[in-house]
C-alpha positions as CSV (number, residue, x, y, z in Angstrom):
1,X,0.0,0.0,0.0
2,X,2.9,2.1,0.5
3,X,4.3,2.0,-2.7
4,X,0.9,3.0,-4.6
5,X,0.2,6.6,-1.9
6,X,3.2,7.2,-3.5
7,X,3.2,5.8,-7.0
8,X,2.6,9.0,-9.7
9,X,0.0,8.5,-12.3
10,X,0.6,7.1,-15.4
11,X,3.4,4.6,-13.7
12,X,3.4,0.9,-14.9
13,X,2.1,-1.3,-12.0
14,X,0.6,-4.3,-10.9
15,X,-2.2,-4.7,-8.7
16,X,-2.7,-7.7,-6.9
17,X,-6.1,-7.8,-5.0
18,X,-8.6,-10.1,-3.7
19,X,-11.9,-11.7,-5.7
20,X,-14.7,-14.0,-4.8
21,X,-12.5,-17.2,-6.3
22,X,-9.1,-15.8,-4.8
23,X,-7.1,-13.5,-5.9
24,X,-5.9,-11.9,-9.4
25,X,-3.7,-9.1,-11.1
26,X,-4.6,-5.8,-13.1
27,X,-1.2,-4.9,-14.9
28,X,-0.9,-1.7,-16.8
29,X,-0.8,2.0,-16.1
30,X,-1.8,3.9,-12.5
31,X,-4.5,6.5,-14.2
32,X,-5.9,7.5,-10.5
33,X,-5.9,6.5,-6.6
34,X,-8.1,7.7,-4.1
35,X,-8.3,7.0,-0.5
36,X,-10.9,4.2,-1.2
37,X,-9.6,3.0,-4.8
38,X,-7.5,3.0,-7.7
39,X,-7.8,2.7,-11.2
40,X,-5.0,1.0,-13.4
41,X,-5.6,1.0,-17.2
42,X,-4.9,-2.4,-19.1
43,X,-5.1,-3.7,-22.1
44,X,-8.7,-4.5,-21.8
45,X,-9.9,-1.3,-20.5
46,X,-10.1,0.3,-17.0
47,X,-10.0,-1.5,-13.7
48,X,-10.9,-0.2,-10.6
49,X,-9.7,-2.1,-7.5
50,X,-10.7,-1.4,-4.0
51,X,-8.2,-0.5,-1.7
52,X,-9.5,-2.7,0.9
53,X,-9.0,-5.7,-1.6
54,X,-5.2,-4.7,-2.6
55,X,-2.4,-7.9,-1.7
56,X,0.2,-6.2,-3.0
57,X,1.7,-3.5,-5.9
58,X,4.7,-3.2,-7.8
59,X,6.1,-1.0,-10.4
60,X,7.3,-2.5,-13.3
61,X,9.0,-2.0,-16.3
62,X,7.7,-0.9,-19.7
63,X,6.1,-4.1,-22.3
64,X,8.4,-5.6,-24.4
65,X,8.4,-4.3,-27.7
66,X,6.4,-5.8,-30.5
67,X,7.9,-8.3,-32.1
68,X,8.6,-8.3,-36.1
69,X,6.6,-10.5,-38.3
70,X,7.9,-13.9,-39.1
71,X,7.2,-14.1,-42.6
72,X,8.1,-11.0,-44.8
73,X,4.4,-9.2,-46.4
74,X,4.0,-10.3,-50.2
């Protein structure tokens, strides 16, 4: 919890927080954090995660870049 109050928006993170069947991770960028929640933006869209529900949080680093096709076009 002490890493995201002081985690700047639009850092690369991972969330790890609580759910009904355990637990699971929303990786992607920090867009907000309130005192009840934050939002992290993935791939799929935006996820807001209850504070109450957080494991753990990291930064980490940027995505890999993407890799070039394997077969040249035409």
């Amino acid at each position: 919890m002490d890493f995201l109050r002081g985690a700047a928006p639009g850092t690369r993170v991972v969330v790890r927080y609580r759910i009904d069947d355990g637990v699971t991770d929303a990786l992607g960028y920090l867009i907000s954090l309130s005192t009840a929640e934050c939002t992290v933006r993935t791939r799929r869209g935006d996820v807001v995660v209850p504070l109450a529900r957080v494991e753990a949080a990291k930064e980490v680093p940027p995505p890999p870049a993407p890799r070039a096709p394997r077969y040249p076009a035409g």
